[in-house]
C-alpha atoms as an extended CHARMM CRD file, in Angstrom:
* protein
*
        75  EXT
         1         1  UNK       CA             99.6040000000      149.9480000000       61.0220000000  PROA      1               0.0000000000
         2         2  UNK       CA            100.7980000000      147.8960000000       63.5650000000  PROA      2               0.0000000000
         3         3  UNK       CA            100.1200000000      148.4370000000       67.4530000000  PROA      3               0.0000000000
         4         4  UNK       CA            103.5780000000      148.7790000000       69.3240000000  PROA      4               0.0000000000
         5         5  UNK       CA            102.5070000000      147.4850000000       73.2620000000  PROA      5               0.0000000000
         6         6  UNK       CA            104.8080000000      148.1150000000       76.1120000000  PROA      6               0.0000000000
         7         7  UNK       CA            106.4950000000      144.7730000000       77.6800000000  PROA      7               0.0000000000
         8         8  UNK       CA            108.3210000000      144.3720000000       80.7390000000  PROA      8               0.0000000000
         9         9  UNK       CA            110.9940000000      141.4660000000       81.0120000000  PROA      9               0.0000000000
        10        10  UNK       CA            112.0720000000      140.3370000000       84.3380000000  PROA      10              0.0000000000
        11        11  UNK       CA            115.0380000000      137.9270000000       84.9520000000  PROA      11              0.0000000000
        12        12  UNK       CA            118.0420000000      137.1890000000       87.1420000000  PROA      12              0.0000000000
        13        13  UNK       CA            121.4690000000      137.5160000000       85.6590000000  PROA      13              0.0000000000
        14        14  UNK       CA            123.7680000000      135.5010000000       87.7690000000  PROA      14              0.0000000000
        15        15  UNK       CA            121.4050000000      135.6780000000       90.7190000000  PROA      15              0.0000000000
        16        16  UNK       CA            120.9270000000      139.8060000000       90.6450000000  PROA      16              0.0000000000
        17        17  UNK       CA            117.3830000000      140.5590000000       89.5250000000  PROA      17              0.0000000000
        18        18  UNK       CA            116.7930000000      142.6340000000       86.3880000000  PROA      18              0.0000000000
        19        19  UNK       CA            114.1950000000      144.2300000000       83.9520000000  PROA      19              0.0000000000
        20        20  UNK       CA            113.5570000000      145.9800000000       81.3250000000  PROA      20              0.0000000000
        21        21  UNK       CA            110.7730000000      147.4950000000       79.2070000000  PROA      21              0.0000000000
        22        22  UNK       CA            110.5270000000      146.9030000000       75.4540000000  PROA      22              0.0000000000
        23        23  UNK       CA            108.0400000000      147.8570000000       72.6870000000  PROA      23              0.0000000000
        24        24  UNK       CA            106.9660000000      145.2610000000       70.4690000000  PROA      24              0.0000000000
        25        25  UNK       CA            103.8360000000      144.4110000000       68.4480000000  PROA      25              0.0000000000
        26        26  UNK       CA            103.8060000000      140.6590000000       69.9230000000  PROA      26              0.0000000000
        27        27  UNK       CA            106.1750000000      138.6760000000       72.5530000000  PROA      27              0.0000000000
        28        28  UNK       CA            106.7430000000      135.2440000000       73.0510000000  PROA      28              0.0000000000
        29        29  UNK       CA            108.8580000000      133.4920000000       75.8700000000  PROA      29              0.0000000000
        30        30  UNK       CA            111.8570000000      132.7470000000       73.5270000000  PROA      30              0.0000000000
        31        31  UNK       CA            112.0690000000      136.0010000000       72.2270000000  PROA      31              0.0000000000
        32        32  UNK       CA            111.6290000000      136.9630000000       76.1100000000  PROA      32              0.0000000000
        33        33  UNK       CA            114.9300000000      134.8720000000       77.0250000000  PROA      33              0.0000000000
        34        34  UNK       CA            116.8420000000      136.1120000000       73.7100000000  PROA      34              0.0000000000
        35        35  UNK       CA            116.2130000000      139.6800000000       74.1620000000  PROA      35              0.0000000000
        36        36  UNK       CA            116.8230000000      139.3100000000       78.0530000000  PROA      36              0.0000000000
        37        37  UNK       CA            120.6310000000      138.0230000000       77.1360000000  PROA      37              0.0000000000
        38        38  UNK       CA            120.7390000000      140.4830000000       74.5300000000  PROA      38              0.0000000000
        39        39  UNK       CA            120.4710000000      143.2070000000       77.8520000000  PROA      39              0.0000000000
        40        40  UNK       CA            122.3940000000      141.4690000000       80.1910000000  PROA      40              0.0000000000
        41        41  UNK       CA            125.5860000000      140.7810000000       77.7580000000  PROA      41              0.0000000000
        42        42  UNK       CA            127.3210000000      143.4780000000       75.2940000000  PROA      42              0.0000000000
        43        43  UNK       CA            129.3240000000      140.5350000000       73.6960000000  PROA      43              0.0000000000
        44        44  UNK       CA            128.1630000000      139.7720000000       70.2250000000  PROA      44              0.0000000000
        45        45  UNK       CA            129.4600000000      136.4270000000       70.7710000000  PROA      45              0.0000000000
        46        46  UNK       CA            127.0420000000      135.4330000000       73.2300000000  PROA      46              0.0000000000
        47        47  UNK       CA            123.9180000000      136.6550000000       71.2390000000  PROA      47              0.0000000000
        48        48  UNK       CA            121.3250000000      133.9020000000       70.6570000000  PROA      48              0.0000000000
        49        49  UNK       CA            119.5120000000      133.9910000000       67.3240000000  PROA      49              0.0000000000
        50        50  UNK       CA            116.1520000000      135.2420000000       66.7680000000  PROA      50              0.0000000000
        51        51  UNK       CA            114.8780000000      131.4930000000       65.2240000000  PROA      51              0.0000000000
        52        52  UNK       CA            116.3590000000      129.3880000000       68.0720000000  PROA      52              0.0000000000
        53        53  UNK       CA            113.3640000000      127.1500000000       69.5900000000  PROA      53              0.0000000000
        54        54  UNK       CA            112.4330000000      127.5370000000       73.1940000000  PROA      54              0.0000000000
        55        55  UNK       CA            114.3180000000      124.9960000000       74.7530000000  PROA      55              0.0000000000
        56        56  UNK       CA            117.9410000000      126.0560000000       73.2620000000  PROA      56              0.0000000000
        57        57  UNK       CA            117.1950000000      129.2830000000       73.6700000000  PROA      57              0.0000000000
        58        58  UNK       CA            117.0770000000      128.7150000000       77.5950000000  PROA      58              0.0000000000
        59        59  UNK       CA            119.6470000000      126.5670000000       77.8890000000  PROA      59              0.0000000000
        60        60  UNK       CA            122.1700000000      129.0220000000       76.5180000000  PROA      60              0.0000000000
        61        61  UNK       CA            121.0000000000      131.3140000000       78.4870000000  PROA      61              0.0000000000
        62        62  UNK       CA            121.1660000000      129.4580000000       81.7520000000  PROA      62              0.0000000000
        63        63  UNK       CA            124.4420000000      128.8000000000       80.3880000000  PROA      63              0.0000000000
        64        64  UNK       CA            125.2640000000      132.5980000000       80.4180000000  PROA      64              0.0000000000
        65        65  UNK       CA            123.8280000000      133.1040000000       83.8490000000  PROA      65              0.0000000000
        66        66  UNK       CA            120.3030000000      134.2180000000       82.9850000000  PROA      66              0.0000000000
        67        67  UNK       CA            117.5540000000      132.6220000000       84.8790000000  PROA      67              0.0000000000
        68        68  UNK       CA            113.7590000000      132.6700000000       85.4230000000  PROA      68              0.0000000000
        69        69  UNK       CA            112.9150000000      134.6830000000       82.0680000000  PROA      69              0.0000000000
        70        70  UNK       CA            109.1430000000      136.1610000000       82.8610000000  PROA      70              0.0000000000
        71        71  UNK       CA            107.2920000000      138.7680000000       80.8180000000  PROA      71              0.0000000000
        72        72  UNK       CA            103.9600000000      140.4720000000       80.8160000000  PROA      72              0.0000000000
        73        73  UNK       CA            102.3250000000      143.5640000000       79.4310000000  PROA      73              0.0000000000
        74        74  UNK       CA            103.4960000000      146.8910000000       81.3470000000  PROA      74              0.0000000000
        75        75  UNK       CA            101.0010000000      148.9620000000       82.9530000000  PROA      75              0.0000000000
């Protein structure tokens, strides 16, 4: 059975700051910046895909407007 922990991501989305909690068994800082575009945009156009490395992943994102990706563990 896997353990489902509680993540917060904080970003800013065209300089507003934003967050969100997620569940997920693991996190890493792409799939950070993907899922924080996937919350700041509704357009399926703008989605980034889940196997995009690190470094394209940003770039779209800064692209979008989405900034200074951080996530931890919520409390």
């Amino acid at each position: 059975m896997t353990i489902q922990i509680p993540f917060s991501i904080h970003y800013l989305f065209e300089g507003e700051n934003r967050h969100f909690y997620i569940l997920a068994s693991n996190l890493s800082d792409c799939e950070a910046i993907r899922l924080a575009a996937q919350h700041a945009t509704e357009s399926l156009l703008d989605r980034i895909a889940p196997d995009t490395p690190r470094d394209v992943a940003q770039l779209k994102a800064e692209f979008m407007g989405i900034t200074k990706v951080r996530w931890n563990e919520a409390v």
